[in-house]
C-alpha positions as CSV (number, residue, x, y, z in Angstrom):
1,X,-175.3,61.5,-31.6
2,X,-173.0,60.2,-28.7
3,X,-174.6,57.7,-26.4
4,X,-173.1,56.5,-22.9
5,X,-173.6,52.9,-23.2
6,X,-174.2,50.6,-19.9
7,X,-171.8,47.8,-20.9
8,X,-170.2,46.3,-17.6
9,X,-166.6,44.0,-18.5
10,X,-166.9,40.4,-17.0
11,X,-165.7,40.7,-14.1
12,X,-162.6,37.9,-14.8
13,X,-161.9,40.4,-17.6
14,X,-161.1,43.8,-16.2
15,X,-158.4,45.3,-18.4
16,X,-158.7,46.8,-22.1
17,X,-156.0,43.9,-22.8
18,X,-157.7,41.0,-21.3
19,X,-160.9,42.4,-23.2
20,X,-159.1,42.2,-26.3
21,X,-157.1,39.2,-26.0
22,X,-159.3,37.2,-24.3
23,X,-161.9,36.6,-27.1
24,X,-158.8,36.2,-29.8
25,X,-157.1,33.0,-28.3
26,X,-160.1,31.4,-26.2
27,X,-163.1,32.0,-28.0
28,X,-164.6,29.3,-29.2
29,X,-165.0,29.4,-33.2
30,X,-168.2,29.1,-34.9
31,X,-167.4,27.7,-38.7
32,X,-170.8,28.4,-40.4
33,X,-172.2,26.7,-43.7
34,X,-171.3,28.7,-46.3
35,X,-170.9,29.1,-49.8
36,X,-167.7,30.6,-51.4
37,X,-168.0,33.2,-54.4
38,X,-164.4,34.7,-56.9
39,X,-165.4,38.1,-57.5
40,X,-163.7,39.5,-60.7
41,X,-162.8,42.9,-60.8
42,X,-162.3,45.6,-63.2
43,X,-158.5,45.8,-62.6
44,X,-157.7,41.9,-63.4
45,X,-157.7,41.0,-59.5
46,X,-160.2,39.4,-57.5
47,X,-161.7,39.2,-53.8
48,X,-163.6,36.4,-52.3
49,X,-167.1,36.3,-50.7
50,X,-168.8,33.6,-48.1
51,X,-172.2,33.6,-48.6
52,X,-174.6,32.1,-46.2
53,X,-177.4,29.9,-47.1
54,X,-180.3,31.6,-45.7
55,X,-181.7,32.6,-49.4
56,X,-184.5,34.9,-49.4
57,X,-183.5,37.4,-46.6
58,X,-182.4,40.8,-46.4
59,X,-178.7,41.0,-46.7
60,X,-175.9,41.7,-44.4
61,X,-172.2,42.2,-45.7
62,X,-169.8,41.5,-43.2
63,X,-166.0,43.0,-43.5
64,X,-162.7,41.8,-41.2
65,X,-160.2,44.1,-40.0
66,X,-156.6,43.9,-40.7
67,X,-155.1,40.8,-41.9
68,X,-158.4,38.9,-40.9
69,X,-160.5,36.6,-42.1
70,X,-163.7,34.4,-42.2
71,X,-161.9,32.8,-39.5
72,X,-161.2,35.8,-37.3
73,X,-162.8,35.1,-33.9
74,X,-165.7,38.2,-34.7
75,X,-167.0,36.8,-37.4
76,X,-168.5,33.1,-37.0
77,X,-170.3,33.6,-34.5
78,X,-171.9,37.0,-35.5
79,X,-172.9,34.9,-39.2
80,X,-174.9,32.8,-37.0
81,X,-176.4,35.2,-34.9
82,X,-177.3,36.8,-38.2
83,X,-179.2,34.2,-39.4
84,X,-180.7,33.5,-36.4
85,X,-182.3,37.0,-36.0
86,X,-183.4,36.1,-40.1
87,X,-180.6,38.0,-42.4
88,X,-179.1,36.4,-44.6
89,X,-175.1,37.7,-44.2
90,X,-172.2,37.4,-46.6
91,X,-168.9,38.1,-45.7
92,X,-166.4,39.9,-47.8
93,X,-162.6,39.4,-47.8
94,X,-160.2,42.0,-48.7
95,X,-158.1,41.3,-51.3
96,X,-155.0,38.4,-50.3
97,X,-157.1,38.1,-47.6
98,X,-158.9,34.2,-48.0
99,X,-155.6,32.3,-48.2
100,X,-154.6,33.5,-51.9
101,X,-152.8,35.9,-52.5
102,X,-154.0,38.4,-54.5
103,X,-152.8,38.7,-58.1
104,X,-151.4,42.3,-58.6
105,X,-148.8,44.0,-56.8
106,X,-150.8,46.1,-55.0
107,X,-153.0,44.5,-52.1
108,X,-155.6,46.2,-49.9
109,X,-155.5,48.9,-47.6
110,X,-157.6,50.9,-44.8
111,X,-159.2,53.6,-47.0
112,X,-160.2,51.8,-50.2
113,X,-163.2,52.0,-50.6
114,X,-163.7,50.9,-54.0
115,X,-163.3,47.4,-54.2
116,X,-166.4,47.8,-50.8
117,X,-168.0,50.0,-53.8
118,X,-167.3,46.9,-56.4
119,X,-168.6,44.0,-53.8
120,X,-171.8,46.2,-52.9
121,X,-173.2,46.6,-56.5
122,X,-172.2,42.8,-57.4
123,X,-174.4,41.6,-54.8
124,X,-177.3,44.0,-55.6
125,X,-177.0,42.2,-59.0
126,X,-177.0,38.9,-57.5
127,X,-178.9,38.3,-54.3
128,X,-182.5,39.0,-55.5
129,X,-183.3,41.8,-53.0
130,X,-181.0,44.7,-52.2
131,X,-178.3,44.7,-49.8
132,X,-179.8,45.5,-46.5
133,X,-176.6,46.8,-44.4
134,X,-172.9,46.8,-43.9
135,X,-170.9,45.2,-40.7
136,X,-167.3,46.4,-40.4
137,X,-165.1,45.6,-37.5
138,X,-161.7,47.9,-36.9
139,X,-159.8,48.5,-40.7
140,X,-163.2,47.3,-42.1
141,X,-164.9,49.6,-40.0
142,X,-162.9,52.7,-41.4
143,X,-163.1,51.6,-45.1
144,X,-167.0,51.3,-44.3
145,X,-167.4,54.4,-42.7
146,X,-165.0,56.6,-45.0
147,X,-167.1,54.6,-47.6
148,X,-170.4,56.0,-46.1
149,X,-169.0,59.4,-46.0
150,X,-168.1,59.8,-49.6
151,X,-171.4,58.8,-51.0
152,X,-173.8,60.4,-48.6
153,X,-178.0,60.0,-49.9
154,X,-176.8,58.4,-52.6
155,X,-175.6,55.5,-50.6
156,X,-177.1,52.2,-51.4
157,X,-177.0,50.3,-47.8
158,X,-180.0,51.2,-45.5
159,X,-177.5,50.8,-42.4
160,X,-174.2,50.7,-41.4
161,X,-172.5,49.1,-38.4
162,X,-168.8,50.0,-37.3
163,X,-166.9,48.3,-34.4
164,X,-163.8,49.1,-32.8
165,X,-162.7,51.8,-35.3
166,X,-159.3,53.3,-36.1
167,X,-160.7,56.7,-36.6
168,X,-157.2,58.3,-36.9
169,X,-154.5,56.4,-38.5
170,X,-151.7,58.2,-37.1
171,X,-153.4,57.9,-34.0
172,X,-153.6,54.5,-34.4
173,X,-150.1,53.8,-35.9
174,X,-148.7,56.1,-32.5
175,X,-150.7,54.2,-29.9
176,X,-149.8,50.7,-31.4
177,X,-146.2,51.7,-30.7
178,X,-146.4,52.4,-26.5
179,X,-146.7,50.1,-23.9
180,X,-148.2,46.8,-24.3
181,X,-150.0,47.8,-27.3
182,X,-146.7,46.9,-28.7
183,X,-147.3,43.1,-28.7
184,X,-150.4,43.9,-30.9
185,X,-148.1,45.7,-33.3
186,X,-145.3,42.8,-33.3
187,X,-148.0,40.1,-34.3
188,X,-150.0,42.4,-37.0
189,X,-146.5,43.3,-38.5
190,X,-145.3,40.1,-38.8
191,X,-148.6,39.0,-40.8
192,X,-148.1,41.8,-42.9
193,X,-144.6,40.4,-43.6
194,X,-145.8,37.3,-44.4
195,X,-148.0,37.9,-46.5
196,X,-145.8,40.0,-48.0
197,X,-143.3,37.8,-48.6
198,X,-145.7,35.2,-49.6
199,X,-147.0,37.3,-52.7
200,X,-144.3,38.1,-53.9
201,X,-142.5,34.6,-54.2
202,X,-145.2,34.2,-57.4
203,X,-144.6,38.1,-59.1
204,X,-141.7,40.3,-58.7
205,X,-142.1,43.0,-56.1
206,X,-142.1,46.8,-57.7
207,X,-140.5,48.1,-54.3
208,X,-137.0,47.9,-53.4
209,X,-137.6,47.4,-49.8
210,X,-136.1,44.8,-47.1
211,X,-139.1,44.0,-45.2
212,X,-137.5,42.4,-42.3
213,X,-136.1,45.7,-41.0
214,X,-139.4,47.7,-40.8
215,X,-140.1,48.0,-37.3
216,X,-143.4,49.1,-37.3
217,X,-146.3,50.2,-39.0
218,X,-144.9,53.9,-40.2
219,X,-141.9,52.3,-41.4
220,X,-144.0,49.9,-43.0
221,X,-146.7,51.9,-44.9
222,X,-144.2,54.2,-45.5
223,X,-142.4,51.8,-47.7
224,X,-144.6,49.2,-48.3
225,X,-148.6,50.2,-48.2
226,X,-148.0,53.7,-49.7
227,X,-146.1,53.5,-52.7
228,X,-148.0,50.6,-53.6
229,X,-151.3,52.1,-53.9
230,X,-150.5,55.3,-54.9
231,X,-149.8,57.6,-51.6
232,X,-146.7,60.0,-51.8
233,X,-145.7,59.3,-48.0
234,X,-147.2,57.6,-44.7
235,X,-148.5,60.9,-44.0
236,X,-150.3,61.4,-47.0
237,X,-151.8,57.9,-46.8
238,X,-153.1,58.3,-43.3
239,X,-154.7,61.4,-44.3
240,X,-156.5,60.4,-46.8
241,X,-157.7,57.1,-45.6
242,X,-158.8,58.3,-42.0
243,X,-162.3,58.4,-41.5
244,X,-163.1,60.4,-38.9
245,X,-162.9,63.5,-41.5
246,X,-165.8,61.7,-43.7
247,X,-168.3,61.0,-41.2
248,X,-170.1,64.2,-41.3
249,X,-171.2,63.2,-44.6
250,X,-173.4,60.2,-43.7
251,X,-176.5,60.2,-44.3
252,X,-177.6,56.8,-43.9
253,X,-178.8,55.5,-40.5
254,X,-175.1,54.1,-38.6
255,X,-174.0,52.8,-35.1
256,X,-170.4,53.0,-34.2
257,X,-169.7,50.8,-31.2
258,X,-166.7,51.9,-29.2
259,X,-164.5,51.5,-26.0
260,X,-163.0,54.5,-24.5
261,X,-159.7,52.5,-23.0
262,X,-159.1,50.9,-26.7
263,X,-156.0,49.7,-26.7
264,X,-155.0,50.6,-30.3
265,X,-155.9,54.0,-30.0
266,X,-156.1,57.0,-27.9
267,X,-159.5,58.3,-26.1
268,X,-159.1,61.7,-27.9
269,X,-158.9,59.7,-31.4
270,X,-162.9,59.4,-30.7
271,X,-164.6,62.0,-32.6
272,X,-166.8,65.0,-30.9
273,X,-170.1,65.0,-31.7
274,X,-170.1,67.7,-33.8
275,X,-167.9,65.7,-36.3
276,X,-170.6,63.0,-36.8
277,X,-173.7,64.0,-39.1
278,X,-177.3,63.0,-37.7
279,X,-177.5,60.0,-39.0
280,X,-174.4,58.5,-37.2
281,X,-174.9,57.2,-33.4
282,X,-171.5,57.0,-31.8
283,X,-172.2,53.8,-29.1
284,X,-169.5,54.5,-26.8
285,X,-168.6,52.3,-23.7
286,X,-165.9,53.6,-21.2
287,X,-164.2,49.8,-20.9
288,X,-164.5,47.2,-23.7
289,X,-161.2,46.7,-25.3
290,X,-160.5,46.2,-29.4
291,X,-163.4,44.1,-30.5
292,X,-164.0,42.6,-27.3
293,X,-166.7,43.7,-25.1
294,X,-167.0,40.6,-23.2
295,X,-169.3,40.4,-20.4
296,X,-171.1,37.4,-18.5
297,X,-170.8,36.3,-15.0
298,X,-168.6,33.0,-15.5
299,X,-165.8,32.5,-18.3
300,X,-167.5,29.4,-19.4
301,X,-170.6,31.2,-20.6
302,X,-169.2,34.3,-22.1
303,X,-171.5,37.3,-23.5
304,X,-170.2,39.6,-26.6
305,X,-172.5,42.8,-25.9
306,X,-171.2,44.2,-29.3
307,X,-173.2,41.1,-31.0
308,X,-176.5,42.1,-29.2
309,X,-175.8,46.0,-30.2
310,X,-175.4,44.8,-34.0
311,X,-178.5,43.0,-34.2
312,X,-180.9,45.0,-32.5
313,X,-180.2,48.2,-34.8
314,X,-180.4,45.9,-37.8
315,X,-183.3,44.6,-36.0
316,X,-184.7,48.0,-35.5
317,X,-184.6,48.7,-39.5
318,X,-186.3,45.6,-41.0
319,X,-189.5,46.2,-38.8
């Protein structure tokens, strides 16, 4: 179902870029109480969780886009709003992700879904009540939603959120490369590089690549995320890992919240409604940025109207 939301941009920030950027370098961080989990997994690696404090509530998993964080200006603020509205939310980072890098060559990427799979039954062991819903924001969003797809009724969550989603890679990838979407791709590429680089100071690198001269994210997954988790090419990675082809097959209830003028993608990279199974409602807003959707009448006293959207449909399901 596709919804015309009523989200209005502050007025002091018009443009899909100030959206976007705004909220990255001013917002004020929220660093929240939590409690740090090593999660083993079945391959010899390992991702970590933060788990908030609020014990005996239904439970909310939260997942970062790429290269982010529990420190990525989305997430503090939405742990606290979670366990204000009485959830008790975790956050999960991808693997290399918590300022370790990860042990095995290989790292994480935007359609695996199986370390999400891993995370999900581990905290259905541990939590004492079963994981309530999912939270992904941009490359978490996709690995959620592609997630959600491929396990249809027999999907354990009860609901899904998705924010800001790349739902074409390619897409994605082509848009990041034009205009001044460019300076998003310059600063995501050179934290891939990094941490690149950073990994593979401790164990020897299974590609013979010179990561300083990829220019941009084909060159990149082409060379770098492909190989390395099993993908013949770019193409066939971006394929694969898309999910806009997968979200016919939810079945769980689900609220994508997007902007039509997102600046790393294209308006047509928003799926038609007939692409989108019942249980999905596509949130659309025709201004909002990537991950922004600020609103509020003074800078000072800023309003995220993605937080709001989040926590009344979780709200909605625990009545």
């Amino acid at each position: 179902m596709l919804i015309d939301s009523s989200f209005k941009p502050a007025w002091w920030l018009p443009s899909p870029h100030l959206q976007t950027l705004w909220p990255a370098l001013f917002r004020r961080r929220v660093a929240p109480d939590l409690d740090k989990e090593r999660v083993e997994l079945s391959d010899g690696d390992f991702v970590d969780l933060c788990w908030s404090r609020k014990t005996d509530r239904p439970v909310v998993l939260v997942l970062h886009g790429l290269e982010g964080s529990v420190h990525s200006h989305y997430v503090g603020s939405l742990i606290v709003s979670l366990e204000n509205a009485g959830f008790r939310p975790v956050f999960m980072h991808f693997r290399g992700c918590s300022g370790e890098p990860n042990r095995l060559p290989r790292s994480y990427h935007s359609g695996d879904t199986g370390d999400l799979a891993h995370v999900v039954d581990h905290i259905n062991q541990q939590a004492g009540q079963p994981l309530h819903a999912a939270v992904g924001f941009s490359l978490g969003g996709n690995v959620l939603l592609k997630w959600l797809g491929q396990t249809g009724a027999s999907n354990p969550l009860h609901y899904g959120v998705a924010v800001s989603v790349p739902f074409l890679l390619a897409d994605a990838a082509n848009r990041l490369e034009s205009g001044l979407s460019h300076l998003y791709e310059i600063h995501l590429m050179k934290s891939l590089k990094r941490s690149y680089a950073t990994k593979f100071e401790r164990i020897e690198s299974p590609l013979d690549v010179d990561i300083d001269q990829l220019k941009g994210f084909w060159d990149f997954d082409d060379r770098v995320t492909a190989p390395l988790h099993g993908f013949n090419s770019v193409t066939h990675y971006y394929t694969e890992s898309s999910c806009r082809q997968y979200l016919k097959g939810i079945k769980i209830p689900t609220r994508i919240i997007h902007a039509l003028d997102d600046p790393f993608m294209f308006p047509d990279t928003v799926p038609d409604t007939y692409e989108m199974s019942e249980s999905v409602e596509l949130l659309l807003a025709r201004n909002g940025g990537h991950v922004g959707f600020v609103s509020g009448k003074y800078p000072w006293k800023p309003e995220y109207w993605y937080e709001r959207r989040i926590i009344e449909f979780l709200d909605d399901g625990v009545r």
